[in-house]
Structures are given as structure tokens and as C-alpha cells.
C-alpha positions as CSV (number, residue, x, y, z in Angstrom):
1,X,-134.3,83.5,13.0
2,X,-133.9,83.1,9.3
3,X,-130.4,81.7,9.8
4,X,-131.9,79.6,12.4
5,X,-134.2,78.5,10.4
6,X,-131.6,77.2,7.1
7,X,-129.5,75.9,9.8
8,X,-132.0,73.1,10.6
9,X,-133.2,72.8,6.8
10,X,-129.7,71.8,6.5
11,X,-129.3,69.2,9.2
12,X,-133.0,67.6,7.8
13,X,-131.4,67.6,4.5
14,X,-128.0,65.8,6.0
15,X,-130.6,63.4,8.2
16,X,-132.1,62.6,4.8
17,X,-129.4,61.7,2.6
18,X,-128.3,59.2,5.6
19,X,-131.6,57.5,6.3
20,X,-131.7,54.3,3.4
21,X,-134.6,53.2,1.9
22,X,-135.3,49.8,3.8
23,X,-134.4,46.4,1.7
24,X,-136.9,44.7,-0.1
25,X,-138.1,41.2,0.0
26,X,-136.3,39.8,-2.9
27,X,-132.9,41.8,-1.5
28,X,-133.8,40.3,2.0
29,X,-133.6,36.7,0.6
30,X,-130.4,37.1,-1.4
31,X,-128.4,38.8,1.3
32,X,-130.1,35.7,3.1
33,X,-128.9,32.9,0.6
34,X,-125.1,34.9,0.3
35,X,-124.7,33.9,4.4
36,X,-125.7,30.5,4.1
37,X,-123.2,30.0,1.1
38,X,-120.2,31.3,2.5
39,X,-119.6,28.6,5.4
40,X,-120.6,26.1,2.5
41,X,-118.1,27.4,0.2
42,X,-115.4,27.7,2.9
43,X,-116.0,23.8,3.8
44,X,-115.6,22.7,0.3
45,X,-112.2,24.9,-0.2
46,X,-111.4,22.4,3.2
47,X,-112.0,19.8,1.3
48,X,-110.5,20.6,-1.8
49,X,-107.7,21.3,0.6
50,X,-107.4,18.2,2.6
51,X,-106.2,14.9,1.0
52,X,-108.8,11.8,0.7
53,X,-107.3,9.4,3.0
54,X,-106.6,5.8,1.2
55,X,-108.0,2.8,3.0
56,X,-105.8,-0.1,2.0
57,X,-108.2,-2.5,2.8
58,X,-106.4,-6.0,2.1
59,X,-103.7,-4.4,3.6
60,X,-101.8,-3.1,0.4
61,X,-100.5,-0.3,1.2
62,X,-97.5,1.3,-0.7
63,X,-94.3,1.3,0.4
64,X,-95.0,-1.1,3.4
65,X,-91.6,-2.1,3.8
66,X,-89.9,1.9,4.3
67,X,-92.4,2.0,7.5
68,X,-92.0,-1.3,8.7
69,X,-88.4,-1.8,8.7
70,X,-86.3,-0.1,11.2
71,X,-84.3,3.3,9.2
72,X,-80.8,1.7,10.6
73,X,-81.3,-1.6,9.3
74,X,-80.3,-2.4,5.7
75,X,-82.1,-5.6,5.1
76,X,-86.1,-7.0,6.3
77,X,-84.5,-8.5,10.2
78,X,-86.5,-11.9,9.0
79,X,-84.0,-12.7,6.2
80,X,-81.7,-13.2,9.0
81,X,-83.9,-15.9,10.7
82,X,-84.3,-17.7,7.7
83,X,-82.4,-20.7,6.8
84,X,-80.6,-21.4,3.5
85,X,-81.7,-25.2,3.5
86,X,-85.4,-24.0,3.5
87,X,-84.8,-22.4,-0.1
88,X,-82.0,-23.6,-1.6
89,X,-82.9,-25.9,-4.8
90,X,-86.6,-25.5,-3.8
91,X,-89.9,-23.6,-5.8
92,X,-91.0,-21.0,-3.6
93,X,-93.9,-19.2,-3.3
94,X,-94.8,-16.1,-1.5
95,X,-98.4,-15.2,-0.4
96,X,-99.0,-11.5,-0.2
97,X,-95.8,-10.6,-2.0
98,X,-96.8,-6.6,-1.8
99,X,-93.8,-4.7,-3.5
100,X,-92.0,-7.7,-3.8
101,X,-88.9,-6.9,-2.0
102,X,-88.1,-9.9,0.0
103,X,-89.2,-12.3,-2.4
104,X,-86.5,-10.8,-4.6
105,X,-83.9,-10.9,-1.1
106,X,-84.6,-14.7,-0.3
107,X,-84.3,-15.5,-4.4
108,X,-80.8,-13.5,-4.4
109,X,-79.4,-14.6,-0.9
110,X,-80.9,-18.5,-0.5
111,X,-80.7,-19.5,-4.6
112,X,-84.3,-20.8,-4.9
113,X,-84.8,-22.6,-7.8
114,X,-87.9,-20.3,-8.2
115,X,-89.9,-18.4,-6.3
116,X,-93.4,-16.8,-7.0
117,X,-94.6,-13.9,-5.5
118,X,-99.0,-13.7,-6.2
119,X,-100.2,-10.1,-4.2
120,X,-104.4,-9.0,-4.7
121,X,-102.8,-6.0,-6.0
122,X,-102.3,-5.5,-9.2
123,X,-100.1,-2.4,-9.1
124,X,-98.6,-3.8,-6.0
125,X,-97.1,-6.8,-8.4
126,X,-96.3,-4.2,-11.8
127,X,-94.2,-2.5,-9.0
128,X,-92.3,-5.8,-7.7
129,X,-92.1,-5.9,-11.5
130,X,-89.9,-2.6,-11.3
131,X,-87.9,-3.6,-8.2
132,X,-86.9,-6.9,-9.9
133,X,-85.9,-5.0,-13.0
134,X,-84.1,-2.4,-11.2
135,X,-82.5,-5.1,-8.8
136,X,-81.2,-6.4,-11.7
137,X,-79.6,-3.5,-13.3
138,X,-78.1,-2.5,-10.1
139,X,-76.8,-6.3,-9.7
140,X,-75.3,-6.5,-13.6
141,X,-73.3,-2.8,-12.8
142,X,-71.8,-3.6,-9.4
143,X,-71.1,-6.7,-11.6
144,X,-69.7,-5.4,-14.4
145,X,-67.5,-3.2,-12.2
146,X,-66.1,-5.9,-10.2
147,X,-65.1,-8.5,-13.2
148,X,-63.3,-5.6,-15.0
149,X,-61.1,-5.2,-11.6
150,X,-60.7,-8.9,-10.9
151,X,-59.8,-9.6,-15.0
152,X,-57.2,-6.5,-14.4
153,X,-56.0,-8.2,-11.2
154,X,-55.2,-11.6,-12.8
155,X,-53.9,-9.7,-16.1
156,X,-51.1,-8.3,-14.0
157,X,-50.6,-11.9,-12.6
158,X,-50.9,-14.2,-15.3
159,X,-51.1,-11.8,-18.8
160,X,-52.5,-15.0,-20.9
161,X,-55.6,-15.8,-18.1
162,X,-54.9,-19.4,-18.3
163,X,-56.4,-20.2,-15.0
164,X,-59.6,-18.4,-15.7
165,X,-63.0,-20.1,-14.3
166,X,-65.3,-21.9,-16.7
167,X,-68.9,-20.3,-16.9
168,X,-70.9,-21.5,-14.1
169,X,-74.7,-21.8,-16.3
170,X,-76.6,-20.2,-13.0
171,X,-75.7,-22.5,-10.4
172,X,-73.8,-21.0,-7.5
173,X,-70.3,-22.1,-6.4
174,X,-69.1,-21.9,-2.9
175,X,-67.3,-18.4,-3.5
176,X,-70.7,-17.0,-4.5
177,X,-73.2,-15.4,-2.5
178,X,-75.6,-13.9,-4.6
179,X,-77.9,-14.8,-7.6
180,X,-76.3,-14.4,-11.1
181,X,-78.4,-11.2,-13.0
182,X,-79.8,-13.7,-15.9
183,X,-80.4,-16.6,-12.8
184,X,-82.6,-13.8,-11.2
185,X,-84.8,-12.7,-13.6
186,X,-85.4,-16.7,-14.9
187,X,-86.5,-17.6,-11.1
188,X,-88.3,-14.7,-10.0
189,X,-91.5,-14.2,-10.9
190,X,-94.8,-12.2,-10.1
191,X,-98.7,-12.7,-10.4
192,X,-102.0,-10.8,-9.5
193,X,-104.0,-13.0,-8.0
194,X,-106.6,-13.6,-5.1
195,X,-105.3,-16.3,-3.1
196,X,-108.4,-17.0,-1.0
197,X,-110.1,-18.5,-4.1
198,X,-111.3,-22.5,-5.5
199,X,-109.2,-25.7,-3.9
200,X,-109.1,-26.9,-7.9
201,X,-106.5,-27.5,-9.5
202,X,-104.0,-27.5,-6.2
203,X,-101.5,-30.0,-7.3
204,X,-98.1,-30.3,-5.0
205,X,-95.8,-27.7,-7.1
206,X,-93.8,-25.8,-3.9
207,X,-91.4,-26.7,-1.3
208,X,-91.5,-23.2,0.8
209,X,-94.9,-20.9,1.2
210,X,-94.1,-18.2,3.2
211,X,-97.3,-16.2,4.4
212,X,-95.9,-12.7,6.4
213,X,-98.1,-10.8,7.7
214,X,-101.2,-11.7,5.4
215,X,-103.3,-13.7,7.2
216,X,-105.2,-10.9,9.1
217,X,-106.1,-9.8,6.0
218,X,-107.8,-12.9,4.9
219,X,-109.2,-13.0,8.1
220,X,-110.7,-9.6,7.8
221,X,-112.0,-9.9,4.5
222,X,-113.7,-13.6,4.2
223,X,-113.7,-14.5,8.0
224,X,-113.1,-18.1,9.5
225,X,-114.1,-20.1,6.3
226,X,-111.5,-17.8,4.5
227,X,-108.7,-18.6,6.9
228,X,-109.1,-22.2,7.0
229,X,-109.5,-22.3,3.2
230,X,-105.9,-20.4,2.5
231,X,-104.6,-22.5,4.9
232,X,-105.7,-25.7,3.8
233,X,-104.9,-24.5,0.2
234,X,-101.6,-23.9,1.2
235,X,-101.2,-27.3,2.6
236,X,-102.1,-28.7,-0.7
237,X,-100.1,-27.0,-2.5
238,X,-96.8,-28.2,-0.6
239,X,-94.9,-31.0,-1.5
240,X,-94.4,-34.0,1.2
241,X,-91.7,-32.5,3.6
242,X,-92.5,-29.2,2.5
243,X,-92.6,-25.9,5.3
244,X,-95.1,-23.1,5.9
245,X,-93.4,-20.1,7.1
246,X,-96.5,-18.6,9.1
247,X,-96.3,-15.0,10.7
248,X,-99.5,-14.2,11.7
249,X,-100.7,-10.7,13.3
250,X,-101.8,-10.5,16.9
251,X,-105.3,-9.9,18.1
252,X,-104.7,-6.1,18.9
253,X,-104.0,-5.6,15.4
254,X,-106.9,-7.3,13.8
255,X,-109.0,-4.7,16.5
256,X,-106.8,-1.9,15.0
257,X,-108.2,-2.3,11.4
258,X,-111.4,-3.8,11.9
259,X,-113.0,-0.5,10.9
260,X,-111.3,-0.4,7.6
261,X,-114.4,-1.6,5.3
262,X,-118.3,-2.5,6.2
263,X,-117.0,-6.3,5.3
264,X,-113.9,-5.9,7.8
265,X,-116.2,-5.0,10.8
266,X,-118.9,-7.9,10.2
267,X,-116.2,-10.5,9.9
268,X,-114.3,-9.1,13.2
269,X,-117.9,-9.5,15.1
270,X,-118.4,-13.3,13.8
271,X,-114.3,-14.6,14.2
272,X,-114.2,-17.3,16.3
273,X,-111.0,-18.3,15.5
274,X,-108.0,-16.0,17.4
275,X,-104.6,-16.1,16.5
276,X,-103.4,-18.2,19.7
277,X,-105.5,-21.0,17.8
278,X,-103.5,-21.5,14.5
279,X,-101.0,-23.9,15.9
280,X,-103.8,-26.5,16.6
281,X,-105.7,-25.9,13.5
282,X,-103.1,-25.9,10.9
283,X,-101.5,-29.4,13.0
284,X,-104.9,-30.8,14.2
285,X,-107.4,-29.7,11.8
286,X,-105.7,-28.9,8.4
287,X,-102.7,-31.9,8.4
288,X,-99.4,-30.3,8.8
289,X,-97.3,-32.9,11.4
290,X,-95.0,-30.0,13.1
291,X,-94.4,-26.8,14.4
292,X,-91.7,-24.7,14.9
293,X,-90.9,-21.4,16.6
294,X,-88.4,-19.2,14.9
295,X,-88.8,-16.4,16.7
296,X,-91.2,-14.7,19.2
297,X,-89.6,-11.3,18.6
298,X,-87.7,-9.5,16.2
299,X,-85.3,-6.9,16.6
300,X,-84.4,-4.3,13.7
301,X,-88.2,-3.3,13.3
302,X,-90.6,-0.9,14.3
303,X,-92.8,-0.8,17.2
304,X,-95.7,-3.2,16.5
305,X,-94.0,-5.1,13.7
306,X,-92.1,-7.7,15.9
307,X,-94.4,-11.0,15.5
308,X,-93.6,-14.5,16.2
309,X,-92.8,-16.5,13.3
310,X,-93.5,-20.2,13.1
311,X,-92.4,-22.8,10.9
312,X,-95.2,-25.9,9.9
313,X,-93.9,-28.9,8.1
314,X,-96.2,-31.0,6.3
């Protein structure tokens, strides 16, 4: 009986060193407050996680041309469609110039006598900046490396060089076909600037606008009255005889990025004017006297990139 008896003394003793006090208010809460913290802490190590996403919302994004352009293809397609007469001589200028790559192209391939390249982003121009400096330095070492063969060449010819070529000051001769270094960085040139801005002071100063891919943009961001003031700025600015190259975005697109900004989505609600209606604005409405179709496709870019290009000649 006795043993009986400490037996269950011991198993209370066990049953009370188990049993816990209950929790009190104030631990009740904080146990409380610790749950409701941990889903929020394990959202913001998401989000710390998780890039922002950039919304490029004049269409500026970086890099355009290493998505746009097909990987196989060396060169933008359009340089092919373009004609050396259009540039040749002329003052250029190039609306929506983004990294300026092709406004350096057409100055090196089609000797403009200038060309101007304005983008609404200014680290979108100091980069064309870069590419012009670094087209350059490319250009003066794959020159520098080709006059010392050619001098070599006629040394073993002729040791005195009698026959050698007077300087050429810039201008291209029929053997060349690119833009001397010097000749490239005196007719290139690059500005920040808002197009879509006052009709003042538009005197006739180019022979060649070329507006690729831009004029969703404008579209998007000051609707109708924005579209019809770039293009009648444009037509302005163009000398008698001069050309709009005009490669506008289809309708699909424009629904595409209508989301991109609060402004974006207003304008989209209020265009009237579509795409399919630039030809009779800019000839009807805004002056120019024809229009041309380069192309209605082009090969040698990616899906969704292959728009018409037109040609208007005031």
C-alpha cells in the first residue's frame, strides 16, 4: 500500500511538472503580433528580391536596337531601303534618335552633310554620345591599320610614293564608302530635346527628317493635337523638295502600351486619329504634295518590328 501509494505521488509530481501555467494577456498579444509579422516580413524579403520593373514611357528604352534587330543581321534591315540621294550633301535630322545608332549608320554610309539626332532622353543622347565616340575610335584603328598595309604595298611598288593621293579635306571620292573619322564627328551631332514643343522659331534648316518608330509615342503622350503638331513641325522645318521618312506603329501596338502611364490610357480613349489616316493628313491636311511606299515589310527583324515605311515629299 505504501509503495502504492509513492507510486502515484510520483506520477502527480510528473503530471505537474508537465501541466504550464496558461499565457497571459500581454503574452497572448505578442505571440499574436509575431504571426501577423511574419507573412509581412516574408512579402517585403519578395520585394526586396524582385526587380522594379522600368516603364519606358516615351518609349526609351535601352538597348532598343539589340531586341529589335534580328541576332543574324549585322546592320538595322532599313539602312538597306534607304537611298544614298536622300542623304547625300543634305542636313539631316532624326526624331527620336534613342542610342543613336543609325543616325551614326546613315552619317557613315550616305555622307550627310550633317545630321542631328534630338531623343526626350537625356541619357539616351549622352549614350549616342558614347557610340559616336566609340564609332570613331573603332573607325580611326581599322584605319590606321589599313593605310600602314596600303603605304607598305605601294613602298614595294614605287619606293619614292610619287603617285600618292592628295588629301581629300572630308569629301568622299568614288573609291570611298565610309565617312572619314574627323568628317564624322564634325557632322554628327546629338541633342536632348522634346520635340512635341512651340512652332517658333521653325525656319527651313533640313533636307531629310526621318521619324522611326516615334510617332506612337507622341501619340500616346499628347494625343491628336500632339501628332498633328510634330507633324506639321516637321513640315516646316523641311526645306522645298525636302522628304519625311515616316514609319509609324500599327494600331495593335498603340493597344499594347496604352497601359504604360495614367496619361497614355486617357489619350488612347480620346485618339481619333488611327494610323491608316496619316497618309491623308500629312498630304491633305498638313501640306506635303506626295507619298511614297518603301516598304510594307521588312525582313532581317523581329516579330512585330516589320512596319511599312513611307516616304512624304514636301
Amino acid at each position: 500500500m505504501a509503495a502504492a501509494a509513492e507510486g502515484g505521488k510520483q506520477q502527480e509530481a510528473r503530471g505537474v511538472r508537465k501541466r504550464k501555467d496558461p499565457p497571459s494577456h500581454d503574452e497572448t498579444i505578442a505571440a499574436d503580433e509575431e504571426e501577423q509579422r511574419q507573412p509581412q516580413q516574408q512579402q517585403e524579403g519578395r520585394n526586396r528580391r524582385r526587380k522594379p520593373k522600368t516603364c519606358f514611357i516615351y518609349g526609351n528604352y535601352k538597348s532598343y536596337y539589340s531586341y529589335r534587330i534580328d541576332r543574324n543581321v549585322k546592320e538595322d534591315p532599313r539602312l538597306a531601303l534607304f537611298k544614298r540621294e536622300w542623304f547625300e550633301g543634305k542636313d539631316c535630322l532624326d526624331i527620336g534618335c534613342n542610342e543613336g545608332l543609325i543616325t551614326i549608320s546613315i552619317a557613315k554610309t550616305f555622307f550627310c552633310q550633317s545630321i542631328l539626332g534630338i531623343d526626350i532622353d537625356a541619357g539616351l543622347v549622352e549614350t549616342a554620345y558614347w557610340n559616336l565616340r566609340k564609332s570613331a575610335r573603332m573607325k580611326r584603328g581599322n584605319c590606321t591599320s589599313m593605310e600602314a598595309s596600303r603605304i607598305q604595298d605601294s613602298e614595294c611598288v614605287n619606293p619614292l610614293n610619287t603617285n600618292a593621293d592628295p588629301a581629300s579635306n572630308g569629301k568622299p571620292s568614288s573609291s570611298q564608302t565610309s565617312l572619314p573619322v574627323d568628317e564624322l564627328l564634325k557632322r554628327v551631332s546629338f541633342r536632348h530635346e522634346n520635340f512635341v514643343g512651340s512652332l517658333r522659331e521653325c525656319s527651313e534648316k533640313y533636307d531629310t527628317v526621318l521619324c522611326l518608330s516615334v510617332a506612337k509615342w507622341v501619340h500616346l503622350n499628347w494625343g491628336d493635337d500632339g501628332l498633328i503638331n510634330m507633324f506639321v513641325k516637321i513640315w516646316r522645318l523641311l526645306r522645298p523638295g525636302g522628304i519625311l521618312l515616316l514609319e509609324a506603329q500599327p494600331w495593335s501596338s498603340y493597344k499594347r502600351n496604352q497601359n504604360v502611364s495614367a496619361t497614355a490610357r486617357a489619350h488612347f480613349k480620346s485618339i481619333c486619329l488611327r494610323p491608316h489616316n496619316f497618309r491623308e493628313l500629312l498630304l491633305d491636311k498638313v501640306g506635303f504634295r506626295s507619298a511614297e511606299v518603301i516598304t510594307n515589310s521588312l525582313s532581317g527583324t523581329v516579330v512585330g518590328f516589320d512596319r511599312p515605311i513611307v516616304m512624304f515629299c514636301k
